[in-house]
C-alpha positions as CSV (number, residue, x, y, z in Angstrom):
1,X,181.7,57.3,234.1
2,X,185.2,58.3,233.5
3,X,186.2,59.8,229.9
4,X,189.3,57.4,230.6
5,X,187.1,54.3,230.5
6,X,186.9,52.1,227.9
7,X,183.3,51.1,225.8
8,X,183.6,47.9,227.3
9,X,184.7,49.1,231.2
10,X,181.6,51.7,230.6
11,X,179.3,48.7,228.9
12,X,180.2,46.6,232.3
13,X,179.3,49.8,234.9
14,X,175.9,50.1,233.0
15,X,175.0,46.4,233.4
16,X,175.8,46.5,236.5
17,X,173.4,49.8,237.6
18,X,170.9,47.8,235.7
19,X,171.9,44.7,237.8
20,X,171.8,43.1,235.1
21,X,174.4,39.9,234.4
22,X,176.5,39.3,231.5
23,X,173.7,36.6,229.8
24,X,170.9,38.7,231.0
25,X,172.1,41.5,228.8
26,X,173.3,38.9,226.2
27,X,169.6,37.6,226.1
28,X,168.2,41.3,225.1
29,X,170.5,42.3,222.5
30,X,170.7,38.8,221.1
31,X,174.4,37.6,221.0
32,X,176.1,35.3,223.7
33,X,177.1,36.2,226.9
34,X,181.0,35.2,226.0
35,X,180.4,37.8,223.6
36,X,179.0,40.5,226.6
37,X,182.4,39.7,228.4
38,X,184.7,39.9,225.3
39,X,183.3,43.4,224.8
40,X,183.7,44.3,228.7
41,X,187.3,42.9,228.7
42,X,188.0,44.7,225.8
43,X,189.2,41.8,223.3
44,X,186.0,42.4,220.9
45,X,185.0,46.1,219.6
46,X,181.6,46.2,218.9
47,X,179.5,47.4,216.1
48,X,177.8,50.7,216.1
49,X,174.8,48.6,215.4
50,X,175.6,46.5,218.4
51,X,176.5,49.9,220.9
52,X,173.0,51.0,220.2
53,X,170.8,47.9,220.8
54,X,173.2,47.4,224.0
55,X,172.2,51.5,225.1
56,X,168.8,50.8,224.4
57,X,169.0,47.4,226.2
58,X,170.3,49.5,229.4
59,X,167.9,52.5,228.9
60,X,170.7,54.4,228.6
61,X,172.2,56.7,225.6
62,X,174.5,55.5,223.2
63,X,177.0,58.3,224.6
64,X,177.0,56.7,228.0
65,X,178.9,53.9,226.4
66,X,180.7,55.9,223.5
67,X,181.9,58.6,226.5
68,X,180.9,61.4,224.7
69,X,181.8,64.7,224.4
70,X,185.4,64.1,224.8
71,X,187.8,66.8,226.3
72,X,191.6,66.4,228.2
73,X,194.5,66.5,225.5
74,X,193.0,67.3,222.4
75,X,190.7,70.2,223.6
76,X,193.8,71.8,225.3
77,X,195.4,72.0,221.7
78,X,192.9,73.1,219.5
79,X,190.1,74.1,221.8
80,X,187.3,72.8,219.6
81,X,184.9,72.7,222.8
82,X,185.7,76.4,224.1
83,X,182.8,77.8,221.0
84,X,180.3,75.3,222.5
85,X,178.6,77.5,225.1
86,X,178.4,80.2,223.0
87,X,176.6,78.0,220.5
88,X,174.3,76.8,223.5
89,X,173.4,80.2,223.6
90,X,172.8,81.3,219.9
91,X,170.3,78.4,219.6
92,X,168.6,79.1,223.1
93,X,167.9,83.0,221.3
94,X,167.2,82.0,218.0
95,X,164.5,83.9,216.9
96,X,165.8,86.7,219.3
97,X,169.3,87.3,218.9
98,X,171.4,89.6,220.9
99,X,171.8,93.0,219.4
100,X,174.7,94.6,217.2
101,X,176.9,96.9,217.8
102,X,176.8,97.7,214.2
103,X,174.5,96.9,211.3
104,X,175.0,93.5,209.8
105,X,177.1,92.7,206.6
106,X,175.9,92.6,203.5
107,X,174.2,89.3,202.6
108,X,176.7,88.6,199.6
109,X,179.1,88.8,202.3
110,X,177.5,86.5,204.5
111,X,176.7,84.2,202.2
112,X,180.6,84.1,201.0
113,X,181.1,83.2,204.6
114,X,178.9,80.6,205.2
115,X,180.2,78.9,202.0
116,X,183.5,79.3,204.3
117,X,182.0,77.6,206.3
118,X,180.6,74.6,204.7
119,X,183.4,73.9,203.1
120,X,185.5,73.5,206.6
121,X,182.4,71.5,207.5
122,X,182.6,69.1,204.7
123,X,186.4,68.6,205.3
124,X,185.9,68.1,209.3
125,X,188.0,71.5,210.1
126,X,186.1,72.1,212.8
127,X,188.8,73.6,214.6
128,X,188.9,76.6,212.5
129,X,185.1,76.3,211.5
130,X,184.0,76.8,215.1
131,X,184.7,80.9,215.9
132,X,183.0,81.4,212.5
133,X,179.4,80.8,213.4
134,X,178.1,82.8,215.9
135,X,179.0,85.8,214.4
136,X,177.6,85.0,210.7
137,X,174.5,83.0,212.5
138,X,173.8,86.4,214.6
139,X,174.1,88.5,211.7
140,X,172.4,86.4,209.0
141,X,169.5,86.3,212.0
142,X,169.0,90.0,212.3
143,X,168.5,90.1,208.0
144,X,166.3,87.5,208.1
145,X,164.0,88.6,211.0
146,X,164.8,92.8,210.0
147,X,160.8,94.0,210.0
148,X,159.3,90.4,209.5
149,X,155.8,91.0,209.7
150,X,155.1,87.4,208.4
151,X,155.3,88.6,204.9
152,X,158.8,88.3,204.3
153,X,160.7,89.0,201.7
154,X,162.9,87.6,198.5
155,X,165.9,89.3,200.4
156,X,164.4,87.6,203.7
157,X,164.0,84.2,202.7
158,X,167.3,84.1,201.0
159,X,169.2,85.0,204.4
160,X,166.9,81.9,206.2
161,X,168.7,80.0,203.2
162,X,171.7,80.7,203.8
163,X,170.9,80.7,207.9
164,X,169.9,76.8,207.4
165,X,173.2,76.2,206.3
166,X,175.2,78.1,209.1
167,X,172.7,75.9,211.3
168,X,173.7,72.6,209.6
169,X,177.3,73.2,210.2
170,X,176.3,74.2,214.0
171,X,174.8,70.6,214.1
172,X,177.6,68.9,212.5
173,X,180.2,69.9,215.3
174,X,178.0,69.4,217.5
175,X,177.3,65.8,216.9
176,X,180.8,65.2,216.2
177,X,182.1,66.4,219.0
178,X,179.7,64.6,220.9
179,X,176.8,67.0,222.2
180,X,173.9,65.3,221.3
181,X,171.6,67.6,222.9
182,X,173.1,70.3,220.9
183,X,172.8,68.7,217.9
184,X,169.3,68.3,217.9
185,X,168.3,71.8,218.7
186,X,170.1,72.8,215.5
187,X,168.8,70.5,213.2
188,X,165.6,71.8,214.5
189,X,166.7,75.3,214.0
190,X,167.9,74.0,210.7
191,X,164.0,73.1,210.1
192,X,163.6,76.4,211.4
193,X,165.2,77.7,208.7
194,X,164.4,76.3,206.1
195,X,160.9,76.1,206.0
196,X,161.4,80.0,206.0
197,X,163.3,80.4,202.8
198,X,160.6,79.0,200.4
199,X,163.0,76.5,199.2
200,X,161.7,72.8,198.9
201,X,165.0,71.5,198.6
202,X,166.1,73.1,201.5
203,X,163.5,71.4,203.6
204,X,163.7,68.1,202.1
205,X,167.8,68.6,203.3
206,X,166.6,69.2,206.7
207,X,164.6,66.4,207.0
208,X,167.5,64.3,205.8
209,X,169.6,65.7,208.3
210,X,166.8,65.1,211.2
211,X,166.3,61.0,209.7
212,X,170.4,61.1,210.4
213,X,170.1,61.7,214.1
214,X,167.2,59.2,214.5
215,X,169.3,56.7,213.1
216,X,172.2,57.7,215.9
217,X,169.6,57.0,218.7
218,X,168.6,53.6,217.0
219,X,165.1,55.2,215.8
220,X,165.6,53.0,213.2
221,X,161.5,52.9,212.3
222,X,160.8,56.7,212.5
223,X,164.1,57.5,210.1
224,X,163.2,54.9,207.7
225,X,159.2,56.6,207.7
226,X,160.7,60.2,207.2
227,X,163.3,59.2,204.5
228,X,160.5,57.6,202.3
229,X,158.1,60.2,203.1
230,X,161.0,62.5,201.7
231,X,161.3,60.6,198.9
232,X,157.7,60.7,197.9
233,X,158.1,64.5,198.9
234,X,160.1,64.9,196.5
235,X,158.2,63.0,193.4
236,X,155.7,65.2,194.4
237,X,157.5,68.2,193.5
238,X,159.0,66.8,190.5
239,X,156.3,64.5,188.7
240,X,157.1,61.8,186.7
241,X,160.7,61.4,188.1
242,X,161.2,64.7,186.0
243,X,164.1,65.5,188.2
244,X,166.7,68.1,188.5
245,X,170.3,67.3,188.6
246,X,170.0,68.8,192.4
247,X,166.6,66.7,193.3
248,X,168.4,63.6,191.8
249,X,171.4,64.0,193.8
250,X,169.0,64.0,197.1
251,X,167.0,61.5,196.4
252,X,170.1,59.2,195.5
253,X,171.8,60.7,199.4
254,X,167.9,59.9,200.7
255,X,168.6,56.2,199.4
256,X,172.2,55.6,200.7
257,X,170.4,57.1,204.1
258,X,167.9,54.3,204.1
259,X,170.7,51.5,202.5
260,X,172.4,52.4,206.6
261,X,169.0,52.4,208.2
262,X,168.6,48.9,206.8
263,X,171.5,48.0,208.1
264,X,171.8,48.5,211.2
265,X,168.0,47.0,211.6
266,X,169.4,44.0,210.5
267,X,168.4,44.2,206.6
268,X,171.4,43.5,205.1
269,X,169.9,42.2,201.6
270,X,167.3,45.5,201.7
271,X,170.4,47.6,202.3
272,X,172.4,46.0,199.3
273,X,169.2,46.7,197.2
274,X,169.2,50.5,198.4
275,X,172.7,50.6,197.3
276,X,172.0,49.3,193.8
277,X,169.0,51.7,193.7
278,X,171.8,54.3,194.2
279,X,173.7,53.2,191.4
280,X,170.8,53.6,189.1
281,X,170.0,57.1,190.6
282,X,173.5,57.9,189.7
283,X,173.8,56.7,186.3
284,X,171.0,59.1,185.5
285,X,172.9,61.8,187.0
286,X,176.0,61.0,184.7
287,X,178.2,58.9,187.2
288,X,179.1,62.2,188.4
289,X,179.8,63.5,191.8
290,X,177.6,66.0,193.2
291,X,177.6,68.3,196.4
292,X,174.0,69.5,195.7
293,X,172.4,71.0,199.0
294,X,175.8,70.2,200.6
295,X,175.2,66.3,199.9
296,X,178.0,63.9,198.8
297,X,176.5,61.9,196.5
298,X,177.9,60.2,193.3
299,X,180.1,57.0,192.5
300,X,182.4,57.6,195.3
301,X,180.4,58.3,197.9
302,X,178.1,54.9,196.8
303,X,181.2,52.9,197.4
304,X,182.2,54.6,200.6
305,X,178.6,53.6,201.5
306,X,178.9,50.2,200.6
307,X,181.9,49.1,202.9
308,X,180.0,51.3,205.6
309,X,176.7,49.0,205.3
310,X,178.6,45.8,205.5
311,X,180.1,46.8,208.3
312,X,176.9,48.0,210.2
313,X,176.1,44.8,209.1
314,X,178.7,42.9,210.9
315,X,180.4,41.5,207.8
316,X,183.8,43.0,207.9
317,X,184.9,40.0,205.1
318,X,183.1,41.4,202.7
319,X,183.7,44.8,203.2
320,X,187.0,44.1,202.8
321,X,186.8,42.2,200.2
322,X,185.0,45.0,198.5
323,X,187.6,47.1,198.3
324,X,190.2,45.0,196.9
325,X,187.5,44.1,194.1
326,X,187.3,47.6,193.4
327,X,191.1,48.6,193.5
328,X,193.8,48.4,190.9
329,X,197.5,47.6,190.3
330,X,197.4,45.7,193.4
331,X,196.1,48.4,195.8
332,X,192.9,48.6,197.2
333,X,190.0,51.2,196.8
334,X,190.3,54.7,198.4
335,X,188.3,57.6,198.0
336,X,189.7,59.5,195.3
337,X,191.5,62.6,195.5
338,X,189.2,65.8,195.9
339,X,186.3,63.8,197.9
340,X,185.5,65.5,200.8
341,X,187.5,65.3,204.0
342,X,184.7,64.3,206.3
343,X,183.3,61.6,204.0
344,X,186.6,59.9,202.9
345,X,188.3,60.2,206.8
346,X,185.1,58.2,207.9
347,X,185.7,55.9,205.2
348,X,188.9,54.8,206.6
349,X,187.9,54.8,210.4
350,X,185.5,52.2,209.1
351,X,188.1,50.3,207.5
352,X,190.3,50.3,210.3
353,X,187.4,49.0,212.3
354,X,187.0,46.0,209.9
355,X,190.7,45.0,209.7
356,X,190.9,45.0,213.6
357,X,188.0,42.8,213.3
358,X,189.8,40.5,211.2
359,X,192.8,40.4,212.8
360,X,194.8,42.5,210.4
361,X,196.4,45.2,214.0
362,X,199.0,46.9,211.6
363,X,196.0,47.5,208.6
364,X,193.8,48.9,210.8
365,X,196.2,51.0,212.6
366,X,197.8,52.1,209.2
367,X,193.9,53.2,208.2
368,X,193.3,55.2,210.9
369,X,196.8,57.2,210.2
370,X,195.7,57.8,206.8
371,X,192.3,59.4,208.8
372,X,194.4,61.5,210.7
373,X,195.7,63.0,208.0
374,X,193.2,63.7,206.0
375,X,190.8,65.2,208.9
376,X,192.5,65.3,212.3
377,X,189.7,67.2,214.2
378,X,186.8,64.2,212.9
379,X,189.4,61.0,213.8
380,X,190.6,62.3,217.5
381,X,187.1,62.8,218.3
382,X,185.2,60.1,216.5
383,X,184.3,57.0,218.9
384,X,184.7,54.5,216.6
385,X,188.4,55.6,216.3
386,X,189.0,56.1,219.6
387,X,187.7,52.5,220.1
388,X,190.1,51.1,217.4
389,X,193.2,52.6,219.1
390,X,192.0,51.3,222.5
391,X,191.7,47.7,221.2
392,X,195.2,48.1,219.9
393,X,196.9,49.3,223.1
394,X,194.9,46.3,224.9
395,X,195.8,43.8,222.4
396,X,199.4,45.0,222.1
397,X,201.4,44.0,225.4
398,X,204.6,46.5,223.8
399,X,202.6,48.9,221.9
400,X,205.5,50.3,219.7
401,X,205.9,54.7,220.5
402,X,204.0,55.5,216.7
403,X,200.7,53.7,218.4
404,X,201.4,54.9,222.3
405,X,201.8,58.8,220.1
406,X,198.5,58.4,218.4
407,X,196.7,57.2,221.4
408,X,198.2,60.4,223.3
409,X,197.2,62.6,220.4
410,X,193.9,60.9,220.9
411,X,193.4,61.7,224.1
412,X,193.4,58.2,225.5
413,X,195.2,57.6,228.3
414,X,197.8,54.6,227.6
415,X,198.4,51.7,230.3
């Protein structure tokens, strides 16, 4: 299927290999055939929810229909896809890494890096992010695995800390630049990891991280039965709910994870009930919020979950009419200044999703602006985006140059 296609144009050649019709497929997924073609001729943008029950429906992955990974005009600017082989690579010889031409860095130094690192992560710089790790994952490697004998050492188990983070960030540009393959071998080298740096926290992050990607494929069962076994995980550890600020702050991200799960089963009411659980969590904490273990959690991050499980939900009303609740002076809630890049740019790629969904063409396109500039490399290659500024350029007979630019910038070829 063509990169240039649209979700629906790649929705209609999957049916079609199935030889399936338009109500057969409407029959498995449980809407109405209208609803198959509205999607196919491009007048309806589906939920993520939906685009997974329709890729299971065709035995197919959800990237078949998202067109994932994306290259054409955006990789020619920045190149994000040009570190992807070597990453391939790195994860094939994990626990036998090429060798150096010098001894590695220092682990202070390495560790100073890979906070680099996670910061570009959590701001969706993946541009600059992406020659960073295999170097530091090579090095931090060596260190960790320098005379292991299976006894290893303080000095050890701190490097496979700090390698379980270089990992995660592997992961993350991986799924968001759309190889899925990829991104599972690194979560499980992010398991890897972690189990090998004695750190219990660590673990239950990369079992958070793993629940994630089952929820991608639709494993909607399996992630909710490894988030709650996390969470008991956890209580074990810390009896009595006697919790850290850090082991509160992952068992509130644990929850918001299983608000979303419940979601996009079809739960809305159990996912409302997992965001109020969230609230509480955070109240203990101090209403404050926390990057523990790399995880945004707090008020902000609550709310951005909120809107995000209505819409999974299919109720794009309220999602909108959560945000003008929430907002002041007129203006409706945003993510506050200082909240990370990648968490507050998907905030508003769901919003603009919502508003095309009601209708509102210039709100949704003025959303995913605001996206743009607040994490460029996560909006030009997110699907849902993409999607949005498809719809526009098909529901727009003039589409006015600020719209035909994005869509370039995008990489989607306009009519």
């Amino acid at each position: 299927m063509s990169e240039d296609q649209s979700l629906g144009e790649r929705l209609k050649t999957a049916r079609k290999m199935r030889g399936l019709s338009s109500a057969q497929l409407a029959v498995k997924v449980s809407i109405s055939p209208a609803y198959v073609r509205k999607i196919e001729s491009g007048s309806r943008k589906p939920s993520m929810r939906l685009v997974l029950d329709l890729a299971r429906a065709l035995y197919v992955g959800p990237e078949v229909l998202t067109g994932q990974p994306y290259y054409g005009n955006p990789e020619a600017e920045d190149k994000i896809q040009a570190v992807v082989p070597e990453l391939r690579r790195l994860l094939l010889c994990y626990d036998s890494p090429a060798d150096l031409d010098t001894r590695p860095r220092d682990l202070a130094v390495l560790a100073s890096e890979v906070d680099q690192i996670a910061a570009l992560r959590r701001d969706a710089k993946y541009a600059p992010m992406g020659p960073l790790l295999s170097p530091v994952v090579t090095e931090l490697t060596h260190i960790a695995l320098d005379g292991s004998n299976g006894n290893l050492s303080t000095h050890q188990r701190k490097a496979f800390w700090h390698l379980s983070r270089a990992y995660r960030a592997v992961n993350s540009l991986a799924h968001k630049m759309g190889h899925h393959d990829l991104s599972n071998t690194a979560l499980e080298r992010v398991r890897w990891a972690a189990d090998r740096s004695g750190d219990a926290l660590m673990q239950v992050t990369a079992g958070y991280l793993v629940a994630g990607a089952m929820l991608r494929t639709g494993a909607y069962g399996p992630a909710r039965k490894l988030l709650q076994g996390l969470r008991a995980e956890l209580e074990r550890q810390m009896p009595e709910r006697s919790y850290s600020a850090d082991g509160l702050a992952l068992d509130g991200a644990l929850v918001l994870k299983l608000a979303v799960v419940e979601a996009r089963g079809n739960n809305t009411e159990q996912a409302l009930r997992y965001i109020e659980e969230a609230r509480s969590i955070a109240a203990i904490g101090g209403n404050v919020d926390s990057l523990a273990y790399e995880m945004s959690f707090g008020p902000t991050n609550i709310k951005i979950h909120e809107v995000h499980t209505l819409i999974d939900a299919c109720d794009t009303e309220q999602a909108l009419a959560r945000i003008d609740e929430w907002g002041q002076a007129g203006a409706v809630w945003t993510p506050p200044a200082g909240t990370v890049g990648e968490r507050s740019s998907h905030h508003f790629i769901d919003t603009a999703h919502a508003r095309l969904a009601e209708g509102d063409r210039n709100g949704a396109f003025s959303d995913l602006r605001q996206a743009r500039r607040i994490a460029p490399n996560h909006t030009r290659f997110h699907p849902s985006a993409r999607e949005t500024i498809g719809a526009l350029l098909r529901q727009d007979r003039h589409p006015h140059a600020e719209l035909t630019s994005f869509a370039n910038w995008s990489g989607i070829t306009t009519p």
